[in-house]
MIVOMI-180127 format. One record per atom (N, C-alpha, C): residue number from 1; residue in one letter; atom name; x, y, z. Coordinates in Angstrom, 3 decimals, padded with zeros to 6 digits. Example, Ala and Ser with C-alpha at 12.3 -4.5 7.8 and 13.67 -1.06 7.14 Angstrom:
REM MIVOMI-180127
nr;rest;atom;px;py;pz
1;A;N;013.190;-005.690;007.800
1;A;CA;012.300;-004.500;007.800
1;A;C;013.200;-003.300;007.800
2;S;N;012.850;-002.250;007.080
2;S;CA;013.670;-001.060;007.140
2;S;C;012.900;000.030;007.870
REM end
This chain:
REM MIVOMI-180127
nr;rest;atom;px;py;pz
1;X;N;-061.201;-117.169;-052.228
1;X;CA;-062.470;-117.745;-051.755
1;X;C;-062.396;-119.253;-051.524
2;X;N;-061.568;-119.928;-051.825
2;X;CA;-061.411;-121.438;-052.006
2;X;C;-060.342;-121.797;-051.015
3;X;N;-059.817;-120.817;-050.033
3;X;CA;-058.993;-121.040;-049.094
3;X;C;-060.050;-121.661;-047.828
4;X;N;-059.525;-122.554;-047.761
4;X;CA;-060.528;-123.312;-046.673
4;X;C;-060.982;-122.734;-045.244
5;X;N;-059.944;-121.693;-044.877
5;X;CA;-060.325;-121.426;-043.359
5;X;C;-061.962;-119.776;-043.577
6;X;N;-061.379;-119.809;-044.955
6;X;CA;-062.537;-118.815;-045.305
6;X;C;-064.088;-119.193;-045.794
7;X;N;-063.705;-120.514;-046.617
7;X;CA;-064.347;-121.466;-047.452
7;X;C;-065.387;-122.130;-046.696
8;X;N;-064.760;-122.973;-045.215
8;X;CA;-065.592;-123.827;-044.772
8;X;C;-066.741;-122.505;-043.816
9;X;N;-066.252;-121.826;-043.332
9;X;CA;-067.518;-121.077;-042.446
9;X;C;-068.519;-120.019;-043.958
10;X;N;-067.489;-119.829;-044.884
10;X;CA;-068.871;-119.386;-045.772
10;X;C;-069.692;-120.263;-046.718
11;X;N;-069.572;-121.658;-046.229
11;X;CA;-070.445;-122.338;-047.003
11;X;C;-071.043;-123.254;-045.493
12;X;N;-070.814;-123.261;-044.145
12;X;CA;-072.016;-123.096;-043.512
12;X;C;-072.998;-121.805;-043.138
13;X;N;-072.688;-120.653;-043.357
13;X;CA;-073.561;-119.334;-043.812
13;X;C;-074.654;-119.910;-044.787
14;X;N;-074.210;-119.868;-045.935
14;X;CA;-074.367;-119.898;-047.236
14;X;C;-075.750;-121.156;-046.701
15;X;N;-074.929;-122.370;-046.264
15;X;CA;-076.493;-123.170;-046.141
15;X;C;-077.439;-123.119;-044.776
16;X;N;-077.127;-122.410;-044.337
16;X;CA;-078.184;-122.024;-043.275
16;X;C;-078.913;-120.601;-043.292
17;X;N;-077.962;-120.156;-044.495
17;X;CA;-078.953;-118.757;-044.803
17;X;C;-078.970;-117.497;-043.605
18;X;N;-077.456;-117.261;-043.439
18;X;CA;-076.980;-116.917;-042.105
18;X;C;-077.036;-114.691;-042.721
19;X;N;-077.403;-114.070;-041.805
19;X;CA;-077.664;-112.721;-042.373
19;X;C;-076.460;-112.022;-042.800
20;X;N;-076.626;-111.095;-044.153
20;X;CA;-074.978;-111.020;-044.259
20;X;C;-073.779;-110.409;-044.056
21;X;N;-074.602;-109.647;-043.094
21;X;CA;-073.539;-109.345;-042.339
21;X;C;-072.925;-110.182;-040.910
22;X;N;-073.600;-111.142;-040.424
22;X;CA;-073.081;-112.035;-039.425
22;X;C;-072.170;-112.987;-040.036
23;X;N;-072.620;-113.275;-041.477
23;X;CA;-071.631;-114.022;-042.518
23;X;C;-070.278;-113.715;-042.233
24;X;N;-070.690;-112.084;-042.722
24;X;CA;-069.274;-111.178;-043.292
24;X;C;-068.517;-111.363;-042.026
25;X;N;-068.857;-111.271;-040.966
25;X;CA;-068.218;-111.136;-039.202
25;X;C;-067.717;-112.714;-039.013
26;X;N;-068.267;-113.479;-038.999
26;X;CA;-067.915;-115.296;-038.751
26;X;C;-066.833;-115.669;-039.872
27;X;N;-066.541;-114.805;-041.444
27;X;CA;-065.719;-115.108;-042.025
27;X;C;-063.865;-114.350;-041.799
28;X;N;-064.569;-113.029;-041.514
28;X;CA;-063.543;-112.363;-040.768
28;X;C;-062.949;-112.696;-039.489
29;X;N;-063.699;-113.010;-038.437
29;X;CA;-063.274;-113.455;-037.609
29;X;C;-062.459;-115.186;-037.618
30;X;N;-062.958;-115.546;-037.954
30;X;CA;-062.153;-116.688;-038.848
30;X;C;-060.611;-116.678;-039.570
31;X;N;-060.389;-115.867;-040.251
31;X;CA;-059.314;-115.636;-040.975
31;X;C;-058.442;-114.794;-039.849
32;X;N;-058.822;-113.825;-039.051
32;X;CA;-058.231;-113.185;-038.002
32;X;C;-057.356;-114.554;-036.748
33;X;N;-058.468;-115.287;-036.503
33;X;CA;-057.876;-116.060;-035.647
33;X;C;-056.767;-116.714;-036.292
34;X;N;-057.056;-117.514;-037.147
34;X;CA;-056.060;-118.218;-037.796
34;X;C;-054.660;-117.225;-038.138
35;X;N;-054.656;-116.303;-038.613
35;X;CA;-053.914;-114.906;-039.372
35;X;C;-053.036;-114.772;-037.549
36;X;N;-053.742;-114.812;-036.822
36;X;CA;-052.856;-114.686;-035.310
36;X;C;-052.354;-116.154;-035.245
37;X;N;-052.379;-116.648;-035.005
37;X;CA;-052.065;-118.458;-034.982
37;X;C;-050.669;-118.452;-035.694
38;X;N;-051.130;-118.268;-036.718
38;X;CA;-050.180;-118.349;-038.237
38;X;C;-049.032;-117.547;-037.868
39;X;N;-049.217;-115.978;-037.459
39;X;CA;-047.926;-115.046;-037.616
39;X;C;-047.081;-115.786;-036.097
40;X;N;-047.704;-115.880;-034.909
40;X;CA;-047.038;-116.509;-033.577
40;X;C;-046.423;-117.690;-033.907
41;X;N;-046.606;-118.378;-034.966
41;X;CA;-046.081;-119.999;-035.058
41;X;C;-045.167;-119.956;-035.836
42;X;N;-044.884;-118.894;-037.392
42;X;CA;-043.769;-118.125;-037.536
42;X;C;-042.890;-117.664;-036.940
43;X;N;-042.943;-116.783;-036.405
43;X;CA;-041.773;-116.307;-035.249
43;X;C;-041.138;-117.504;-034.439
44;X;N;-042.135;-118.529;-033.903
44;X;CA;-041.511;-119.332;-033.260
44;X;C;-040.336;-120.640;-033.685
45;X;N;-041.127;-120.775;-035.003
45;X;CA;-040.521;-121.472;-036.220
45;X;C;-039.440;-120.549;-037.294
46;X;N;-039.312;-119.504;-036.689
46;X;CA;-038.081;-118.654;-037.643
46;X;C;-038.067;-118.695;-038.826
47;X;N;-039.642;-117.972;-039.046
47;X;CA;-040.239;-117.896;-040.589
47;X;C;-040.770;-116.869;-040.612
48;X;N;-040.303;-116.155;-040.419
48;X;CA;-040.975;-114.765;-040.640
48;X;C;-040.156;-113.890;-041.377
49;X;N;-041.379;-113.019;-042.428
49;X;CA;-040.918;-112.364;-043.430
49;X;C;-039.416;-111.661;-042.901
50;X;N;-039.128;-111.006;-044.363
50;X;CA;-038.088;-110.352;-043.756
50;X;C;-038.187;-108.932;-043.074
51;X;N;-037.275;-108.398;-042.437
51;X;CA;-037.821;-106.811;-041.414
51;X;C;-039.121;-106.761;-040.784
52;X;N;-039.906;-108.059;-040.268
52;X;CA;-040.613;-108.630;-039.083
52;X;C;-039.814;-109.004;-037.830
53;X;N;-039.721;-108.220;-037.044
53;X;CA;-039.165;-108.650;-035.664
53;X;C;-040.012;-109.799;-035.142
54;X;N;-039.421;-110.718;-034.194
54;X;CA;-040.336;-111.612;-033.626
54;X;C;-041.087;-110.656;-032.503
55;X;N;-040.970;-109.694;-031.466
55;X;CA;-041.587;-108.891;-030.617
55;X;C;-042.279;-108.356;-031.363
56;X;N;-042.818;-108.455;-032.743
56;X;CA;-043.600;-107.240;-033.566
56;X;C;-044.830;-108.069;-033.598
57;X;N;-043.925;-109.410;-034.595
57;X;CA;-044.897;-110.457;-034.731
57;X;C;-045.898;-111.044;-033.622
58;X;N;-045.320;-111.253;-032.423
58;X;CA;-046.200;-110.989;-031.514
58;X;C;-047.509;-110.476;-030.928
59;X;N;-047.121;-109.199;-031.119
59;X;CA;-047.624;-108.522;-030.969
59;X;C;-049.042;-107.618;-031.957
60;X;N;-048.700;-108.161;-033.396
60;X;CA;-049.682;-108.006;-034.215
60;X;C;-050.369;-109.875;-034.093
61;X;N;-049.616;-110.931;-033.887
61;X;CA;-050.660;-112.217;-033.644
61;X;C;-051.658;-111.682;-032.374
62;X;N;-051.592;-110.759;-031.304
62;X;CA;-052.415;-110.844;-030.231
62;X;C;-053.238;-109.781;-030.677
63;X;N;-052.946;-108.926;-031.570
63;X;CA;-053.746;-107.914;-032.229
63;X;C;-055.280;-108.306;-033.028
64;X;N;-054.568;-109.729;-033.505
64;X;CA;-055.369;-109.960;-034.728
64;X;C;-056.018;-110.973;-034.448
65;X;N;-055.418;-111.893;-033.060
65;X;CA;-056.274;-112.738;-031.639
65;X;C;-057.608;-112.117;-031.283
66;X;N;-057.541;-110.384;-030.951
66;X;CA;-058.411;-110.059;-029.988
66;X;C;-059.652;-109.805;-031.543
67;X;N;-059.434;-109.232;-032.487
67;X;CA;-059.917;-108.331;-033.551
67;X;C;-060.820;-109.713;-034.072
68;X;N;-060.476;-110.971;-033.871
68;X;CA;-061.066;-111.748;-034.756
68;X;C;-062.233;-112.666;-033.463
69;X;N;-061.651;-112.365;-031.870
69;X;CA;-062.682;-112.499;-031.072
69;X;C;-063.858;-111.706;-030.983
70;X;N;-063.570;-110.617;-031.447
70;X;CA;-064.371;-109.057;-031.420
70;X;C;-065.423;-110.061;-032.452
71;X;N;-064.947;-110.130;-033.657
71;X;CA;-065.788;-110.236;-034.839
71;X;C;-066.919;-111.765;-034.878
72;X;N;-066.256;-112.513;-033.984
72;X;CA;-066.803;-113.971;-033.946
72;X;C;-067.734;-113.672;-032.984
73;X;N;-067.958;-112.671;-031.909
73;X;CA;-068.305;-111.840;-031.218
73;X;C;-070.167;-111.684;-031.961
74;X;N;-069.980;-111.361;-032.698
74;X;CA;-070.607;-110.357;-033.908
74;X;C;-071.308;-111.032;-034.666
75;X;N;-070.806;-112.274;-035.167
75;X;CA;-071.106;-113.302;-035.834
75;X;C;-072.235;-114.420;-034.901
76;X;N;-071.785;-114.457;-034.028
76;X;CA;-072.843;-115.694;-032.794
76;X;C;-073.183;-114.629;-031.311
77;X;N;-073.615;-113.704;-031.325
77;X;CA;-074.080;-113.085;-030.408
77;X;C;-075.117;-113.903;-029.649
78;X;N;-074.709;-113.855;-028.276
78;X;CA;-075.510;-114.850;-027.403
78;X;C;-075.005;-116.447;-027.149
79;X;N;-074.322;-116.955;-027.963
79;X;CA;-073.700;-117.771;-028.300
79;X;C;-072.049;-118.120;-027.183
80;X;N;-071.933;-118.910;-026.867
80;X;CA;-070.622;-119.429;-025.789
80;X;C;-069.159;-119.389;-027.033
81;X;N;-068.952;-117.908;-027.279
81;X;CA;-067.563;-117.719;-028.504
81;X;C;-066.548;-117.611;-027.063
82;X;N;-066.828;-117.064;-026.349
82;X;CA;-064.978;-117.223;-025.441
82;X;C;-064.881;-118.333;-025.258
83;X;N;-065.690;-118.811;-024.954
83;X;CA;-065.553;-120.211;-024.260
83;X;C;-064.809;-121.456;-025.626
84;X;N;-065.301;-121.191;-026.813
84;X;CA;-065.421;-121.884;-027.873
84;X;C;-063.761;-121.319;-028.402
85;X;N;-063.589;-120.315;-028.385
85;X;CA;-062.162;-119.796;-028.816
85;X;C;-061.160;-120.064;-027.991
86;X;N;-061.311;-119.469;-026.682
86;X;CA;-060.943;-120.650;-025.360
86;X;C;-059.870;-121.537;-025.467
87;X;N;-061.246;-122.913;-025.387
87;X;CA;-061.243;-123.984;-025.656
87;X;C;-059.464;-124.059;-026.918
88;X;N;-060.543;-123.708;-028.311
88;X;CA;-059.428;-124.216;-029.405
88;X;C;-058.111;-123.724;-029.280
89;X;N;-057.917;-122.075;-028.763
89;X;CA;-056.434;-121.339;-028.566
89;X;C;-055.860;-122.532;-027.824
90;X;N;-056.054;-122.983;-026.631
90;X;CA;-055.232;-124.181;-025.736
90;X;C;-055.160;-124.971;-026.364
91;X;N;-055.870;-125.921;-027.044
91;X;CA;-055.314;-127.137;-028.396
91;X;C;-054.782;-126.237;-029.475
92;X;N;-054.690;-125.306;-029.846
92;X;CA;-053.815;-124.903;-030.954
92;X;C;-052.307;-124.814;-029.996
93;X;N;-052.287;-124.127;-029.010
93;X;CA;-051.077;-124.160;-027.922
93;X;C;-050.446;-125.121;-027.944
94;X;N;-050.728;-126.187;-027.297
94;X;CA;-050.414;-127.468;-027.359
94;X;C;-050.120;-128.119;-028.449
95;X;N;-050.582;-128.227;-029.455
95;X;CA;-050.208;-128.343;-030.784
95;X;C;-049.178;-127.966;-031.194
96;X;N;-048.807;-126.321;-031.024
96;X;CA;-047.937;-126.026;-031.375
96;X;C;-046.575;-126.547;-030.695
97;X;N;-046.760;-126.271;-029.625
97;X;CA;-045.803;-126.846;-028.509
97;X;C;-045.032;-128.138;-029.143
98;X;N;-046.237;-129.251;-028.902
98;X;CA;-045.751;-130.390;-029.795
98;X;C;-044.650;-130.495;-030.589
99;X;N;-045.439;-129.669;-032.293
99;X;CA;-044.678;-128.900;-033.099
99;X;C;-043.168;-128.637;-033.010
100;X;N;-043.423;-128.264;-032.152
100;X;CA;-041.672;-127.141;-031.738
100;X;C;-040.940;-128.195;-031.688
101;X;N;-041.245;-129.456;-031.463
101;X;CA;-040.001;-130.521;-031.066
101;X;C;-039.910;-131.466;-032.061
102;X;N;-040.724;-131.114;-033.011
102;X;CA;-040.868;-132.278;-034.116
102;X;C;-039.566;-132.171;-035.532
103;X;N;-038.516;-133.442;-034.622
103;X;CA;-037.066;-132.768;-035.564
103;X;C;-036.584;-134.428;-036.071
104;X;N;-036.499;-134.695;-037.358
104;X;CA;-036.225;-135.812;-037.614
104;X;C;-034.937;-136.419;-036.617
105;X;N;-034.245;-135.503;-036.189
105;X;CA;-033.153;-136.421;-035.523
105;X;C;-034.406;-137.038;-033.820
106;X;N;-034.703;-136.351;-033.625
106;X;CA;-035.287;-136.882;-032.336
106;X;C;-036.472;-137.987;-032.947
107;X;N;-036.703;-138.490;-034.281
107;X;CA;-037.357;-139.402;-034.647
107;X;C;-038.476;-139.733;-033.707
108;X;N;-039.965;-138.355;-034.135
108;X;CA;-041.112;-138.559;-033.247
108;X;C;-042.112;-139.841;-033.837
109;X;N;-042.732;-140.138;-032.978
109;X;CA;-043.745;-141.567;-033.260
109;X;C;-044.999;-140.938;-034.285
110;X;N;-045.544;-141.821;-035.248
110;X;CA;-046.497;-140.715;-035.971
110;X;C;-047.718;-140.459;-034.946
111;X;N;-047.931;-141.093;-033.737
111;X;CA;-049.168;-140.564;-032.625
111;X;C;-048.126;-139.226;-032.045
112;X;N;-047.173;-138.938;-032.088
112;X;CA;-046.639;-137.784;-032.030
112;X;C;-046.907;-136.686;-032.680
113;X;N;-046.848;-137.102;-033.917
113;X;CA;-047.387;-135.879;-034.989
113;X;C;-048.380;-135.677;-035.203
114;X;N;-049.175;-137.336;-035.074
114;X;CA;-050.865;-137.146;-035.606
114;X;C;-051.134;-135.639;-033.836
115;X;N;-050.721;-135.973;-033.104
115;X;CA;-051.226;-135.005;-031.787
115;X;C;-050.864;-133.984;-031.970
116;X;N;-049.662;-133.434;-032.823
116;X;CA;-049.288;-132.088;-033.271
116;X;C;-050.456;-131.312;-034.202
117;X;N;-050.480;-132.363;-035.335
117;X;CA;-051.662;-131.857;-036.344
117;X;C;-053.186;-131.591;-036.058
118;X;N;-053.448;-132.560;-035.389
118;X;CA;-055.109;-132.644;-034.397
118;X;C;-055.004;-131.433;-033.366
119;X;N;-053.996;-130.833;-032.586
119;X;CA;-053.861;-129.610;-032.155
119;X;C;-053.618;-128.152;-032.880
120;X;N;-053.309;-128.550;-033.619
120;X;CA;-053.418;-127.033;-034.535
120;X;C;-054.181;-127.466;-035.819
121;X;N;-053.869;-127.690;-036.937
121;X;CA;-054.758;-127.549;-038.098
121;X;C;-055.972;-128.117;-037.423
122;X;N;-056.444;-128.945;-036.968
122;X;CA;-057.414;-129.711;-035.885
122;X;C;-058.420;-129.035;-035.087
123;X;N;-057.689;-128.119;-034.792
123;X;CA;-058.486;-127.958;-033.293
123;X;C;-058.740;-126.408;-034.221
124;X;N;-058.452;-125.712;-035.054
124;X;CA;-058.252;-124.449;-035.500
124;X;C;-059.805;-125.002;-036.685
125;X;N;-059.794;-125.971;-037.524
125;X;CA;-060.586;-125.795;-037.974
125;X;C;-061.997;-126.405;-037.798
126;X;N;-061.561;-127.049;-036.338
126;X;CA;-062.980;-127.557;-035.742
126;X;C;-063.599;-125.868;-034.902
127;X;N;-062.751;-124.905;-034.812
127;X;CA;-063.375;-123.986;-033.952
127;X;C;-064.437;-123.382;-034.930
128;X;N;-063.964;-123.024;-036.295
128;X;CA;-064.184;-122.653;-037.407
128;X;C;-065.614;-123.024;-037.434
129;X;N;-065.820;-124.208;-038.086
129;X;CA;-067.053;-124.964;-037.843
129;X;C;-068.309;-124.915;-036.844
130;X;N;-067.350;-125.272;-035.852
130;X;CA;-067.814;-124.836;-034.363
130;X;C;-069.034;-123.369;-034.440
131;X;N;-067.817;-122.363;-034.518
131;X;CA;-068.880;-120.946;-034.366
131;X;C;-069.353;-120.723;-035.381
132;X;N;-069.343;-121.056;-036.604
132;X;CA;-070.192;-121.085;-037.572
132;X;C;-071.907;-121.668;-037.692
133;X;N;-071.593;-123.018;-037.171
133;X;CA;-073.053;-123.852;-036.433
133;X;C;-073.479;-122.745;-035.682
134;X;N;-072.850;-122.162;-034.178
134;X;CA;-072.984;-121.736;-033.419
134;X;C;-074.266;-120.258;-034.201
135;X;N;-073.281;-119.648;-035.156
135;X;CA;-073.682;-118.538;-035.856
135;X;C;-075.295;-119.078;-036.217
136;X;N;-075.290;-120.117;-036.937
136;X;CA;-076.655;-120.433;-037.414
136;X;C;-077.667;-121.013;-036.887
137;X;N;-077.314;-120.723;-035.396
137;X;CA;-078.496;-121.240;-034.642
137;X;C;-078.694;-122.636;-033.699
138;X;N;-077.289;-123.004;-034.374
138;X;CA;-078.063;-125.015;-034.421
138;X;C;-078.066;-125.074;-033.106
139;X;N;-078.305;-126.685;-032.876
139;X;CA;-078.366;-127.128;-031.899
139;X;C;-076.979;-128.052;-031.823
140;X;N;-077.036;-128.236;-029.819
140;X;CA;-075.704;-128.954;-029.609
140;X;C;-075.097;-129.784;-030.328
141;X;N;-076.630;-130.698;-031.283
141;X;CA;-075.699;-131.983;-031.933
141;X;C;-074.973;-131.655;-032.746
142;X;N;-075.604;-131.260;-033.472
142;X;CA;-075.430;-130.365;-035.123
142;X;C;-074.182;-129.599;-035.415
143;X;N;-073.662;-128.906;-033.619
143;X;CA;-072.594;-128.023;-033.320
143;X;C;-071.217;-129.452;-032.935
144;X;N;-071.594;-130.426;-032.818
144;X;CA;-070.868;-131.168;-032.134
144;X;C;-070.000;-131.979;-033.733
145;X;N;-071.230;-132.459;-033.995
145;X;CA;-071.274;-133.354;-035.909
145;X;C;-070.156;-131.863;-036.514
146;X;N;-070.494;-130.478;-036.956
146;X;CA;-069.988;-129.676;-037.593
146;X;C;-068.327;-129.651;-036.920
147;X;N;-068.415;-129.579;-035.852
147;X;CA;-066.867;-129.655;-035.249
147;X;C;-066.187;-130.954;-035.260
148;X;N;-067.094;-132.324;-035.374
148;X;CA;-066.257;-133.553;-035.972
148;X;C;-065.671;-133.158;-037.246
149;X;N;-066.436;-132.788;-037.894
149;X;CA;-066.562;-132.642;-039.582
149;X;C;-065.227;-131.414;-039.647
150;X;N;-064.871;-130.698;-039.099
150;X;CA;-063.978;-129.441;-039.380
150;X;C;-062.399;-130.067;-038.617
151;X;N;-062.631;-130.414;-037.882
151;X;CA;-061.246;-131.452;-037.400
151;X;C;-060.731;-132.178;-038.029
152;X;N;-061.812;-133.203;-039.057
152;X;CA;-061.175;-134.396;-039.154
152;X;C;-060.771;-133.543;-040.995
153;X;N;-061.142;-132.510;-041.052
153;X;CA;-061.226;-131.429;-042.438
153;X;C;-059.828;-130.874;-042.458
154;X;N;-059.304;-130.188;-041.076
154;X;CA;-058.221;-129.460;-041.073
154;X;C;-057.254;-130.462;-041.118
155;X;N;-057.123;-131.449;-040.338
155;X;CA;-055.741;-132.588;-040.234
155;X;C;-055.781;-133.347;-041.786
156;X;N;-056.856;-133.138;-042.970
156;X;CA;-056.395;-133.854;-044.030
156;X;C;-055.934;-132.462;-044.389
157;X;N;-056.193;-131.596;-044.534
157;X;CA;-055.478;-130.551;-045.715
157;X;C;-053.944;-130.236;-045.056
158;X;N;-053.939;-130.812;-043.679
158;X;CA;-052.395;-130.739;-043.020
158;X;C;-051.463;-131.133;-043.696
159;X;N;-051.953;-132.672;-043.961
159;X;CA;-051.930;-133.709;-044.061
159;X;C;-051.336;-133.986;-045.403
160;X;N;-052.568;-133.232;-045.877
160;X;CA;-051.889;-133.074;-047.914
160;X;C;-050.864;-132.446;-047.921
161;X;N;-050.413;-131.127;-047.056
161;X;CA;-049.601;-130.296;-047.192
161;X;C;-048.134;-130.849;-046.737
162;X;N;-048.158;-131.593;-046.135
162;X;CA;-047.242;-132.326;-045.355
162;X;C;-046.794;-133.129;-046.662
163;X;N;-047.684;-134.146;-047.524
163;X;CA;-047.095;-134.579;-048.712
163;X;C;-046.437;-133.857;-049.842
164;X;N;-047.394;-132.789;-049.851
164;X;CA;-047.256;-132.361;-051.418
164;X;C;-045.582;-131.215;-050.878
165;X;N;-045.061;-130.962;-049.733
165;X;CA;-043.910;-130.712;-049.284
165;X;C;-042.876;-131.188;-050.014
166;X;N;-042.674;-132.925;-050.292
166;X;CA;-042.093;-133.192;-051.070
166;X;C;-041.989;-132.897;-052.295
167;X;N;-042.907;-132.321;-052.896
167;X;CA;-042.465;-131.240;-054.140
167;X;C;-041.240;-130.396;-054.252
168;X;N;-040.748;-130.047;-052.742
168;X;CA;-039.921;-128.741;-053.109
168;X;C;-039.128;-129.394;-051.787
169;X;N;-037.955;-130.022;-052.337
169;X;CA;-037.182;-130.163;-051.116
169;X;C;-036.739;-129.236;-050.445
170;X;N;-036.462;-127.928;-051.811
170;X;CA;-035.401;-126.884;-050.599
170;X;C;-036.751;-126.164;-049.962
171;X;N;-038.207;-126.489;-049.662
171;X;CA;-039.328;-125.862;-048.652
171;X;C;-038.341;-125.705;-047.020
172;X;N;-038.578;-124.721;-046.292
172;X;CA;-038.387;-124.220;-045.255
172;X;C;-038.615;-125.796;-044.202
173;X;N;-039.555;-126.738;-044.356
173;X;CA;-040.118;-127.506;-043.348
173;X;C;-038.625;-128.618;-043.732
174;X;N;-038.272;-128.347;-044.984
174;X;CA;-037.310;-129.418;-045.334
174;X;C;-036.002;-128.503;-045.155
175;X;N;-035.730;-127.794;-044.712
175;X;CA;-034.337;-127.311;-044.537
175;X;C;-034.456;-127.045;-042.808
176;X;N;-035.284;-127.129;-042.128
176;X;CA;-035.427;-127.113;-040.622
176;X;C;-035.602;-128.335;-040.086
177;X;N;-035.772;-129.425;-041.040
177;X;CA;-035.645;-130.716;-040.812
177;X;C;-036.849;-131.121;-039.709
178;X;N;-038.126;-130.361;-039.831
178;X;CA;-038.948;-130.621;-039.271
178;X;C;-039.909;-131.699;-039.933
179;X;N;-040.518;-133.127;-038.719
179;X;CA;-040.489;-134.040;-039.185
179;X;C;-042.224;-134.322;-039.209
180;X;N;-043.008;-134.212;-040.155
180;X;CA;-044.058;-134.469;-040.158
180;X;C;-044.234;-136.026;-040.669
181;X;N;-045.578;-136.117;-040.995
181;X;CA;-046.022;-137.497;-041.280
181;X;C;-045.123;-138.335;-041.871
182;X;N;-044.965;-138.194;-042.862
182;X;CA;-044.286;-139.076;-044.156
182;X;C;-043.040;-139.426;-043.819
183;X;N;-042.298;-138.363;-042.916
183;X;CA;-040.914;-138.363;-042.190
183;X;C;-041.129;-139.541;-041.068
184;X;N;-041.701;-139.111;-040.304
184;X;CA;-042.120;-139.731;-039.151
184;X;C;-041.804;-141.117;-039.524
185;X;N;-042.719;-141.830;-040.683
185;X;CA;-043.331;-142.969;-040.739
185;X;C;-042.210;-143.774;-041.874
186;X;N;-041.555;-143.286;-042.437
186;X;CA;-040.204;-143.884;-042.942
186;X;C;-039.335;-143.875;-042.271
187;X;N;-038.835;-143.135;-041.530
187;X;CA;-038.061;-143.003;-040.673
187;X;C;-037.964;-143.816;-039.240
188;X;N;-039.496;-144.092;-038.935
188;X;CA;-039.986;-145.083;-037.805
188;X;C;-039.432;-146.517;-038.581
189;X;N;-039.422;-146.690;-039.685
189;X;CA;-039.588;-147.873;-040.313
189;X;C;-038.561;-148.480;-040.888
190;X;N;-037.941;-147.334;-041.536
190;X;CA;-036.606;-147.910;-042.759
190;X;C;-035.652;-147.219;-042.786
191;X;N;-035.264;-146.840;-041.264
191;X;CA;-034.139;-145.710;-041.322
191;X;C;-032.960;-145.658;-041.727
192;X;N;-032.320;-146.919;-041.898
192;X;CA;-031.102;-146.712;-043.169
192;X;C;-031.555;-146.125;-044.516
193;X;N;-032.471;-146.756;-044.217
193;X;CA;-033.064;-146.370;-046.416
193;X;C;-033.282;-144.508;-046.263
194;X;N;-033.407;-144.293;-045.130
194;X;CA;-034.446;-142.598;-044.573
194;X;C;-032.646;-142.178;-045.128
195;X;N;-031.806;-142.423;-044.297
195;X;CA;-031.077;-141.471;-044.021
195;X;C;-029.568;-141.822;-045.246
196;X;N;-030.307;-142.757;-046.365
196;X;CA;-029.523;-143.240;-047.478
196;X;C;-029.745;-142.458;-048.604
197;X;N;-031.267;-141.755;-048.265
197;X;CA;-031.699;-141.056;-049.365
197;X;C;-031.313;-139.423;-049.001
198;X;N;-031.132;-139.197;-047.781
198;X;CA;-030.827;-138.174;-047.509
198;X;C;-029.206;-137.514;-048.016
199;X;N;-028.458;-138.533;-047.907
199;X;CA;-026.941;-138.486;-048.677
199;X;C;-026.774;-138.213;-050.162
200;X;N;-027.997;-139.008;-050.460
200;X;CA;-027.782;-138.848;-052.316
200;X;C;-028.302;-137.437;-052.794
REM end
């Protein structure tokens, strides 16, 4: 319950007093989108469980694409959800894209990464927000403020995750030598010292 992509749309329910089964649909659909996002960016990143084909993975991310449009569907009836899912799938795209090239040897700029992160964790949990407002009625501003508020939400918990990485050097992001923030920005800066510590 404290997983945020579940967290933030059931505590705009929760304060707008949203019916509960449109709840139950805006939280599902939520976790679906992301749950497709997540398994496609695996495969592409060569993280996927083991005896997951990448053509499988695929193919259950577009599964769980359409299942969580169905449900967001359900959740804001009447409401602009293609348009709004749309919208975020192409900045999560792009994001990812980004992503794909982010390799400490090609030493990206941190407006490199900050554009990686603002496209996926970013744009994924401003949609969140987004059809959640959407769900409860509001109005444009309210929908606009909730999708500031879920953007600038997803790129810190990126953000943390990107730090607290250094916990576990042998992590997957650190053996693919993929270069997020902290990389980025030592590496922009003090790259003997970057690649002094990397030897020891």
């Amino acid at each position: 319950p404290a997983w945020p992509v579940r967290a933030l749309p059931a505590f705009i329910a929760d304060t707008y007093k949203l019916d509960p089964i449109r709840a139950w649909a805006l939280e599902a659909g939520c976790v679906l989108i992301f749950l497709s996002a997540d398994i496609v960016a695996d495969a592409q990143d060569g993280d996927l469980p083991e005896g997951l084909e990448w053509p499988q993975a695929v193919n259950a991310g577009q599964a769980l694409l359409f299942a969580g449009m169905r449900a967001l569907g359900a959740a804001a009836p009447g409401r602009p959800v293609a348009e709004e899912i749309g919208r975020a799938c192409l900045l999560l795209a792009g994001g990812q894209a980004i992503d794909l090239g982010l390799h400490w040897d090609a030493c990206p700029s941190e407006d490199t990464v900050m554009a990686a992160v603002r496209g996926k964790a970013g744009a994924s949990m401003m949609l969140f927000a987004r059809i959640s407002a959407h769900s409860a009625g509001l109005p444009d501003s309210a929908i606009q403020d909730w999708g500031n508020f879920g953007q600038a939400f997803g790129m810190a918990i990126q953000l943390r995750s990107d730090l607290t990485d250094f916990d576990d050097l042998d992590s997957r992001d650190f053996a693919a030598r993929k270069a997020s923030l902290p990389i980025a920005f030592v590496r922009n800066r003090h790259e003997a010292a970057f690649l002094a510590a990397l030897q020891s």
